[in-house]
C-alpha positions as CSV (number, residue, x, y, z in Angstrom):
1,X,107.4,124.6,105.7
2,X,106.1,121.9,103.3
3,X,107.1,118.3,103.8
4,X,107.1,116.2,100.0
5,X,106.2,112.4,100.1
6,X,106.4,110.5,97.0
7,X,106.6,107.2,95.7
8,X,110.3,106.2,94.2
9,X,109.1,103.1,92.1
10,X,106.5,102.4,89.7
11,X,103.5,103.4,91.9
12,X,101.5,101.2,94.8
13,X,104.2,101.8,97.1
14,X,101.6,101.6,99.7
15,X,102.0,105.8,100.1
16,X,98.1,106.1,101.4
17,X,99.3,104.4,104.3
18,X,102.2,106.2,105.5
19,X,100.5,109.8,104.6
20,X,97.8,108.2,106.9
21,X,100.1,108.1,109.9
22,X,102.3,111.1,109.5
23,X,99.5,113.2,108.8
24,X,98.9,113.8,112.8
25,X,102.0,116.1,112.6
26,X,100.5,117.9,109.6
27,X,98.4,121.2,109.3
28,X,97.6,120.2,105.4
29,X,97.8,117.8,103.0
30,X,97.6,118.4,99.6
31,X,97.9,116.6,96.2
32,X,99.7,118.0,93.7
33,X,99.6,115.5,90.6
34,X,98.1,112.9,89.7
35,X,94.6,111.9,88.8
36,X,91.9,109.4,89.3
37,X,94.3,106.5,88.4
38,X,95.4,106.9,91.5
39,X,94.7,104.2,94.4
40,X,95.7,105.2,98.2
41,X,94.6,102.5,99.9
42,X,94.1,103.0,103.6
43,X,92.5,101.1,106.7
44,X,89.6,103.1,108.7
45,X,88.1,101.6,111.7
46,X,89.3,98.3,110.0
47,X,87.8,98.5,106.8
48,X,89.8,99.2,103.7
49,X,89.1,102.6,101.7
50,X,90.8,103.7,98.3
51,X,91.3,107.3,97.5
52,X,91.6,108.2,94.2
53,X,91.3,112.3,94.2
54,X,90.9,113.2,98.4
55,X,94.0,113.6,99.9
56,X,94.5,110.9,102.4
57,X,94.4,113.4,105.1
58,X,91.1,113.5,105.3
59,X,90.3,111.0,108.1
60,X,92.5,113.6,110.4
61,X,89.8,116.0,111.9
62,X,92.7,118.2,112.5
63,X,93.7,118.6,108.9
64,X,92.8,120.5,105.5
65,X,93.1,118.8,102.5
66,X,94.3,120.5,98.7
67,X,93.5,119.0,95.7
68,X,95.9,121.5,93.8
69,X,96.3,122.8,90.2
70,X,98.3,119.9,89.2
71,X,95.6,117.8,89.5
72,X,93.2,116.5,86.8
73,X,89.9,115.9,88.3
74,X,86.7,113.6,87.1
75,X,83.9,115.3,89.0
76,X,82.1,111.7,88.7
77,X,84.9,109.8,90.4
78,X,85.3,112.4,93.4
79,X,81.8,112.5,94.1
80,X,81.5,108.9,94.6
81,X,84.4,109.3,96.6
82,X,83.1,111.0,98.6
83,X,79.7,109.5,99.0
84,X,82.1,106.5,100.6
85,X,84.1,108.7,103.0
86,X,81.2,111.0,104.2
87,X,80.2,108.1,106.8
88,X,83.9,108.0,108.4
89,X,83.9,111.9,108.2
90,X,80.7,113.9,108.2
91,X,82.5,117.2,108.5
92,X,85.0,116.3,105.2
93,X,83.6,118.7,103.1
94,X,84.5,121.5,105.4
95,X,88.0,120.8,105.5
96,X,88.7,119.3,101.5
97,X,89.6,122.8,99.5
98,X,89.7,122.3,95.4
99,X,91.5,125.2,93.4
100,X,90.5,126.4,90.7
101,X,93.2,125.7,88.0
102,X,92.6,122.5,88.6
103,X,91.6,120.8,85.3
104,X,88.8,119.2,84.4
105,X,88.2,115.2,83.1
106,X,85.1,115.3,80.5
107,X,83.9,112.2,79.4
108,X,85.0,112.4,75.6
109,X,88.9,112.5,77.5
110,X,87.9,108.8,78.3
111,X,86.7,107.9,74.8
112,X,90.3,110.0,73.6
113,X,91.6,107.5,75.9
114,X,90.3,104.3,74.6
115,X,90.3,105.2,70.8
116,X,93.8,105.7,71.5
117,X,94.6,103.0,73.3
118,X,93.3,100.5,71.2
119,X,95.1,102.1,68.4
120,X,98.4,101.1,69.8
121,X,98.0,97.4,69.5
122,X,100.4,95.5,71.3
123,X,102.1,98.9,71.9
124,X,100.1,99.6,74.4
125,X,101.1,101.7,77.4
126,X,98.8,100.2,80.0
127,X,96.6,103.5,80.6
128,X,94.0,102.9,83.1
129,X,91.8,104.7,80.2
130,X,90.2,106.8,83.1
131,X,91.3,110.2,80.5
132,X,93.7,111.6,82.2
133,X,96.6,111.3,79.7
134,X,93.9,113.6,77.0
135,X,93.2,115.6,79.8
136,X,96.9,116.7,80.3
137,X,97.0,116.8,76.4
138,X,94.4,119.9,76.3
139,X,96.2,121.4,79.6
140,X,99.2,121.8,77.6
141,X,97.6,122.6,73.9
142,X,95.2,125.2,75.7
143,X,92.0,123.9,75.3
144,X,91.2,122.0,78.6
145,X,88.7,123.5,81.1
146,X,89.2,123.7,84.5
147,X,87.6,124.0,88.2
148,X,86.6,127.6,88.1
149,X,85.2,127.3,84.7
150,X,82.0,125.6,85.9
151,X,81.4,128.7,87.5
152,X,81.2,130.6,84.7
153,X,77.7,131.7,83.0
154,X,79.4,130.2,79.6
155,X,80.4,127.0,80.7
156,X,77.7,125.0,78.7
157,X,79.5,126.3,75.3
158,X,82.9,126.0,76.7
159,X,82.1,122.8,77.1
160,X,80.4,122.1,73.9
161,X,83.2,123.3,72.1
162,X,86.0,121.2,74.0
163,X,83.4,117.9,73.3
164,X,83.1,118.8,69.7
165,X,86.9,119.0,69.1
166,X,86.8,115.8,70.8
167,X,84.7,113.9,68.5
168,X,86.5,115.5,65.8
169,X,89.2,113.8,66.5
170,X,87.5,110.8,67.2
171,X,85.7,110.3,63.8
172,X,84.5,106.9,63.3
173,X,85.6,105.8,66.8
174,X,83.6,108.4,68.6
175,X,81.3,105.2,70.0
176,X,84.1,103.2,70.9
177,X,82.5,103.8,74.3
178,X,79.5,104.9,75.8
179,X,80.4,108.4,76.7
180,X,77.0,110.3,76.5
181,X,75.6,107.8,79.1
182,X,78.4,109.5,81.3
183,X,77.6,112.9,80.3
184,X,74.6,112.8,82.8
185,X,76.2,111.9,85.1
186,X,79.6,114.4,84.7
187,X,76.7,117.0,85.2
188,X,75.1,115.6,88.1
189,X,78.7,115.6,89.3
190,X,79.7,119.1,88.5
191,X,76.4,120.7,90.5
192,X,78.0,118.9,93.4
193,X,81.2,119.9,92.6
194,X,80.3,123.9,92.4
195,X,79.0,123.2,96.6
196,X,82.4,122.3,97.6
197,X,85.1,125.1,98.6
198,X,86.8,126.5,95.6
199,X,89.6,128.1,96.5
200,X,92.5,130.5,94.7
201,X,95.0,127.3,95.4
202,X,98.5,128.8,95.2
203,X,97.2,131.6,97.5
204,X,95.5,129.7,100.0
205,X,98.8,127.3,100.5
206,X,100.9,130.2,100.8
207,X,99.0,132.1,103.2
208,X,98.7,129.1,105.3
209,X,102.5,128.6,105.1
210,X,103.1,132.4,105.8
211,X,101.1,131.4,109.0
212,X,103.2,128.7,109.8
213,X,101.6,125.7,109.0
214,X,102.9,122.3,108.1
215,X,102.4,121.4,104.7
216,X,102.6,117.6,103.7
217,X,102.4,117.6,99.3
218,X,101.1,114.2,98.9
219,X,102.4,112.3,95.6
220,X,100.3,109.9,93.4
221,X,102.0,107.4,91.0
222,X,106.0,106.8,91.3
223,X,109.3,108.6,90.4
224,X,109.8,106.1,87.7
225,X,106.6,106.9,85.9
226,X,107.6,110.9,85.8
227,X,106.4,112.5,82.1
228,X,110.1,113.7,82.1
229,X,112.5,111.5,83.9
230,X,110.5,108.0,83.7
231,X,110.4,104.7,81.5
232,X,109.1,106.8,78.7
233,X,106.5,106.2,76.7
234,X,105.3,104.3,79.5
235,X,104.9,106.6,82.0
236,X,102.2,109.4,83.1
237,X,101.2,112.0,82.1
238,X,102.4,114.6,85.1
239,X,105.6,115.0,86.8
240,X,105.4,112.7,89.8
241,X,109.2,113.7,91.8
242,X,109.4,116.9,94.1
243,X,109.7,119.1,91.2
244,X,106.1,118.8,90.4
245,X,105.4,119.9,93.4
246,X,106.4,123.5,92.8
247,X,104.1,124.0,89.4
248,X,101.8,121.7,91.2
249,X,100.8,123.4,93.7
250,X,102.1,127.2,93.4
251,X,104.9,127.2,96.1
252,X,108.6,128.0,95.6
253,X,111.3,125.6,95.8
254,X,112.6,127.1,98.8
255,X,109.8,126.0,100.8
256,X,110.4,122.4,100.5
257,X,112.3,120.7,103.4
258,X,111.7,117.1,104.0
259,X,111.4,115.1,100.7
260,X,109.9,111.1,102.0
261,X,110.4,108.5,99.6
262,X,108.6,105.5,99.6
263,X,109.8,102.4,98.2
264,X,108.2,98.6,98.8
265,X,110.9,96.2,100.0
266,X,110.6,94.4,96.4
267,X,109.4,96.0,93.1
268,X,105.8,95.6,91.1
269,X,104.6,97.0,88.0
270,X,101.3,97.5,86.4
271,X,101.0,97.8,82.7
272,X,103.5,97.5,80.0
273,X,106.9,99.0,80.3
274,X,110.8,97.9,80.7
275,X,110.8,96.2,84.4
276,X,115.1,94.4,84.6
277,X,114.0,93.1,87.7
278,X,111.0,91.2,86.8
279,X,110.4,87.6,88.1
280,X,108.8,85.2,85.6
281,X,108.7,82.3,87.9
282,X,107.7,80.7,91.0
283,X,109.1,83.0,93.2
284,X,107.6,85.8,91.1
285,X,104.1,84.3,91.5
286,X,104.6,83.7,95.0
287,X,105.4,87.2,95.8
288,X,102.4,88.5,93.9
289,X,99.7,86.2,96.4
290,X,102.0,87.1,99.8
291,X,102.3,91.0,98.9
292,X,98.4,91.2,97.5
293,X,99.5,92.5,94.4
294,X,96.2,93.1,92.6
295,X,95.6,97.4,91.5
296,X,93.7,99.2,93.7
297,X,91.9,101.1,91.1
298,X,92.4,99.0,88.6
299,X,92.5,95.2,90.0
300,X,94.8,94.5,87.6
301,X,97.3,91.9,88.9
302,X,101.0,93.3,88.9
303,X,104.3,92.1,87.5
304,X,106.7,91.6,90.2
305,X,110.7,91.1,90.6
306,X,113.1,92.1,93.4
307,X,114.5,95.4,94.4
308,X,116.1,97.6,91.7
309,X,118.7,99.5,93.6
310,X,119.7,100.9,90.0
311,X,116.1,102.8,89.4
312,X,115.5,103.8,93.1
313,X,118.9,105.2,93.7
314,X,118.1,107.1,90.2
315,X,114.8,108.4,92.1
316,X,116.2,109.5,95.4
317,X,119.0,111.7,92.9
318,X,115.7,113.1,91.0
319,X,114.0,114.3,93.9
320,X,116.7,115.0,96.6
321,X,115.3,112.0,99.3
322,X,116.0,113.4,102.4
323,X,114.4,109.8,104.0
324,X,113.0,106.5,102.6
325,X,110.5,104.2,104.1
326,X,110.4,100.6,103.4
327,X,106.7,99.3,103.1
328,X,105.5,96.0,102.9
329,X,108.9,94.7,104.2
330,X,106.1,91.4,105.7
331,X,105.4,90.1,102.5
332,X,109.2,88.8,102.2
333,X,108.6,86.6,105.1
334,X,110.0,83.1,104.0
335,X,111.9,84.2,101.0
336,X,115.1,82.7,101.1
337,X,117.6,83.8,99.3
338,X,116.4,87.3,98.7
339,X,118.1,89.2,95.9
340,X,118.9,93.0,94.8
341,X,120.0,94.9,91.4
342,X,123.1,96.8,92.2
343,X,124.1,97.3,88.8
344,X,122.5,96.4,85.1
345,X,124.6,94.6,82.2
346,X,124.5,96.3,78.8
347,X,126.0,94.7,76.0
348,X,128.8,93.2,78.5
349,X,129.4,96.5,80.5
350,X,128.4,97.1,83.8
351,X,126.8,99.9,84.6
352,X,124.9,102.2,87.8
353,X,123.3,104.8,85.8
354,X,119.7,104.4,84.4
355,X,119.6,104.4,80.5
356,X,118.1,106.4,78.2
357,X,117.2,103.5,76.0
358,X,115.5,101.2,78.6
359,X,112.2,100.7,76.5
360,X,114.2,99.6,73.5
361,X,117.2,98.1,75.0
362,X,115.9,93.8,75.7
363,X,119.9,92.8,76.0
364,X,119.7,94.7,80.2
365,X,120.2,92.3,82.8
366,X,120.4,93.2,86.1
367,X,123.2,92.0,88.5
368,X,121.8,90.8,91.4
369,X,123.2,90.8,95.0
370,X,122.0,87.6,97.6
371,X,120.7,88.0,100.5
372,X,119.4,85.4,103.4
373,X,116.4,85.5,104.3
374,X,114.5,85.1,107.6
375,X,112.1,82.9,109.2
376,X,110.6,84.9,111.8
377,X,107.8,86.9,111.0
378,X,108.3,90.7,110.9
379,X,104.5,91.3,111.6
380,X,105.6,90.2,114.9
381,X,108.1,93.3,115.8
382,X,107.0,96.0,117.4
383,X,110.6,97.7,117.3
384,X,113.4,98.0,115.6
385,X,115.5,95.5,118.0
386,X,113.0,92.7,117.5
387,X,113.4,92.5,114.1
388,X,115.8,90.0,112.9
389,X,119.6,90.2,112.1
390,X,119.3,89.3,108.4
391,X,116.4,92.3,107.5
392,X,118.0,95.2,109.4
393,X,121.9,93.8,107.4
394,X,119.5,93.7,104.3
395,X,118.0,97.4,105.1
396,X,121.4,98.6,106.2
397,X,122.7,97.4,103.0
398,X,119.9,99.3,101.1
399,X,120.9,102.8,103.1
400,X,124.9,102.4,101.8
401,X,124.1,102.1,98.2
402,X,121.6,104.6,98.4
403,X,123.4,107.5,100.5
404,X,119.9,107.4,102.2
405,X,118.6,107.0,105.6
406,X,115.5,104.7,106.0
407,X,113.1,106.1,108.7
408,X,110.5,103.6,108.7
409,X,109.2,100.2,107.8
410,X,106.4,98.9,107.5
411,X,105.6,95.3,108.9
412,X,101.6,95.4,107.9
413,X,98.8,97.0,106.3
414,X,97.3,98.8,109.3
415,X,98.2,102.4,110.3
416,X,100.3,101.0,113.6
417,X,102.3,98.7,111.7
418,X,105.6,100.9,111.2
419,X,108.7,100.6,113.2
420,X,111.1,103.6,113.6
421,X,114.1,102.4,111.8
422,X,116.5,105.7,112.3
C-alpha cells in the first residue's frame, strides 16, 4: 500500500511538517519529483532544518527513505545536506536508498539555467536557477546522465560530452557564471555519492510493498505548478499531482490508496506567474510578516492573497484527494473579515473551472466569499472543540465546496501542533 502526500497550491504548503508527523505510521518515504528547489522545512529538537533532496523521513529511526527516479539530483546540494543532518541522525546513511535512474544535476545545467533565464527579460519564470529545469530538458531529449552512471568506468567522457553540448549551447554566455569553480566540487560530491546505497528503485519499492510495507510518496512543489496541468509556462519542470507518482517512482496505479493534500489556510506564490487571489495591500503585507513568508531555499519573499477555492478544488479533481490538511491555519489570527475565491469573472461570466488562458488572460477577477474572523488564538487549541465557532464554519465551508474531508490543521510550526479535524 502506498499513501501519496502532495502540496495542492503553488508550493510551501508547509508539507515537511506534516510528512514529519505521519511518518511514524510509515515503513518508507520516498520522493518521487522534484529537485533541489525544494524547501521542507521541519523542527528537530527545536531547531529548524530544510531538506531539499532527503526525504523528510529521515529523522524516524524506524523508516527508509527513496529518493526515486523522478528525482533530479545535485550531488553538491545533497551532500551538504547531509553534512547538516548527520548530527540529528548518525545512522542516516543506512537507511536513505538513491536509485539509480535518478538523474543527474551538472554544473553547466545551472549556467543553462541562468543564460536562460536572463534571456527572458521581464518574462521571466522565477526559476530558482539551481538547473533543474535543463536537467529535465536532457532527461527527455536523451542526453542526461544519471545515478548509476557514476559508476561506470566511462563516466569521465560521458560527462565530458554532456558539458561540451552544454557550452555549445551556451556560446558567448558560457561565463555567465562561474561553473568550473563548481565542477570541483560536483566531483568531490559524486565520490561521496558512489558510498551511499544505490539501489534498482522501482524494484526495491516493490519488493518492500510485496512485503507489506507502508509506503508514504512524498511530493515537492504544488499541484498548481504541474509541467502538465499547472499555470504554464510558469510552472516546473516534473509532474507534481499523484500521477507522477507512478513514472516517479516505478509503482502501478493500483497501489495508491490514500492521496493527502496539503493546502495553507491562505495562498502565497514565489516567482512570476498568474496569482487571482493576490493581495497588493496592507492586508497582503501583513499576512506575509504573520505567516513568515520568506522561501526556504530561496529567501525570496512570497506574494500573498486569500484562498483560491477555484485552483484548489481544480487540484484535489487532478489528483483524486482522498483528505486535505489545513496548515498554518495560526497565521490568520486577527484577520477580520477573512475572504475566499468561489468563482473567477471572465469578461462578465462567472465561472468554477480553471482556464486555459490564465497566464494571458489580466481581465480574471476572483469572487470572493466573507468570512469573520476570530480573536482567540488558535495556537492555543489543543483540539478540535477548543477551536473557535468562526474557523471550524470557515473549514466546514472549505470541505462543501471542495467535496473533501479536512483531516488535520495545523495551529503551529512544531511537529505537535496539529489538531484532528475529522
Amino acid at each position: 500500500m502506498i499513501d501519496v502526500l502532495i502540496g495542492l497550491q503553488w508550493g510551501d504548503e508547509g508539507k515537511g511538517k506534516i510528512v514529519d508527523y505521519l511518518a511514524k505510521e510509515y515503513d518508507i518515504i520516498a520522493r518521487f519529483q522534484g529537485g533541489p528547489n525544494a524547501g521542507h522545512t521541519l523542527y528537530v529538537d527545536g531547531k529548524k532544518v530544510v531538506l531539499h533532496t532527503i526525504p523528510s523521513g529521515i529523522f524516524h529511526k524506524h523508516c527508509e527513505n527513496l529518493i526515486g527516479n523522478g528525482v533530479v539530483i545535485d550531488p553538491v546540494v545533497l551532500s551538504q545536506e547531509i553534512d547538516k543532518v548527520m548530527p540529528f541522525c548518525p545512522d542516516m546513511l543506512s537507511r536513505l536508498f538513491i536509485s539509480h535512474k535518478a538523474h543527474l544535476i551538472i554544473p553547466t545545467h545551472r549556467a543553462l539555467d541562468a543564460a536562460s533565464e536572463a534571456a527572458k527579460g521581464a518574462d521571466k519564470i522565477g526559476s530558482t536557477l539551481k538547473g533543474i529545469g535543463p536537467a529535465y530538458m536532457d532527461k527527455t531529449g536523451r542526453n542526461g546522465l544519471r545515478v548509476g552512471d557514476i559508476l561506470a568506468k566511462d563516466f569521465m567522457d560521458r560527462y565530458n560530452k554532456l558539458k561540451n553540448k552544454h557550452l555549445q549551447m551556451l556560446g558567448e554566455n558560457s561565463n555567465i557564471v562561474d561553473w568550473p569553480q563548481w565542477e570541483v566540487s560536483f566531483f568531490e560530491a559524486v565520490e561521496k555519492l558512489k558510498k551511499l546505497p544505490i539501489v534498482n528503485g522501482e524494484y526495491w519499492i516493490n519488493e518492500r510493498l510485496a512485503a507489506g510495507k507502508k509506503v508514504l510518496a512524498e511530493g515537492a512543489q504544488g499541484s498548481m505548478l504541474d509541467i502538465d496541468f499547472g499555470t504554464y509556462p510558469f510552472v516546473t519542470s516534473s509532474n507534481t499531482i499523484t500521477a507522477g507518482v507512478c513514472s516517479g517512482l516505478g509503482v502501478a496505479p493500483q497501489k495508491i490508496k490514500e492521496v493527502i493534500g496539503i493546502s495553507k489556510a491562505y495562498c502565497t506564490r514565489v516567482g512570476g506567474g498568474p496569482f487571482p487571489t493576490e493581495l497588493h495591500d496592507e492586508t497582503g503585507e501583513a499576512l506575509r510578516k504573520a505567516g513568515n513568508e520568506f522561501g526556504a531555499t530561496t529567501g525570496r519573499p512570497r506574494r500573498c492573497g486569500w484562498m483560491d477555492l477555484v485552483a484548489l478544488k481544480y487540484a484535489t479533481m487532478l489528483s483524486g484527494v482522498t483528505q486535505v490538511i489545513i496548515t498554518k491555519a495560526d497565521v490568520l489570527d486577527g484577520f477580520n473579515p477573512l475572504q475566499v475565491a468561489v468563482a473567477y469573472n471572465i469578461d462578465g461570466a462567472e465561472t468554477e473551472y480553471f482556464p486555459f488562458d490564465i497566464c494571458d488572460n489580466n481581465d480574471i477577477v476572483p469572487v470572493l466569499k466573507t468570512f469573520e474572523g476570530w480573536s482567540d488564538s488558535l495556537g492555543d487549541a489543543v483540539t478540535k472543540d477548543q477551536l473557535p465557532v468562526t474557523f471550524t464554519n470557515y473549514c466546514d465551508f472549505l470541505q462543501k465546496y471542495l467535496g473533501v474531508r479536512i483531516s488535520y490543521i495545523s495551529n503551529g510550526p512544531d511537529r505537535e501542533k496539529l489538531i484532528a479535524f475529522n
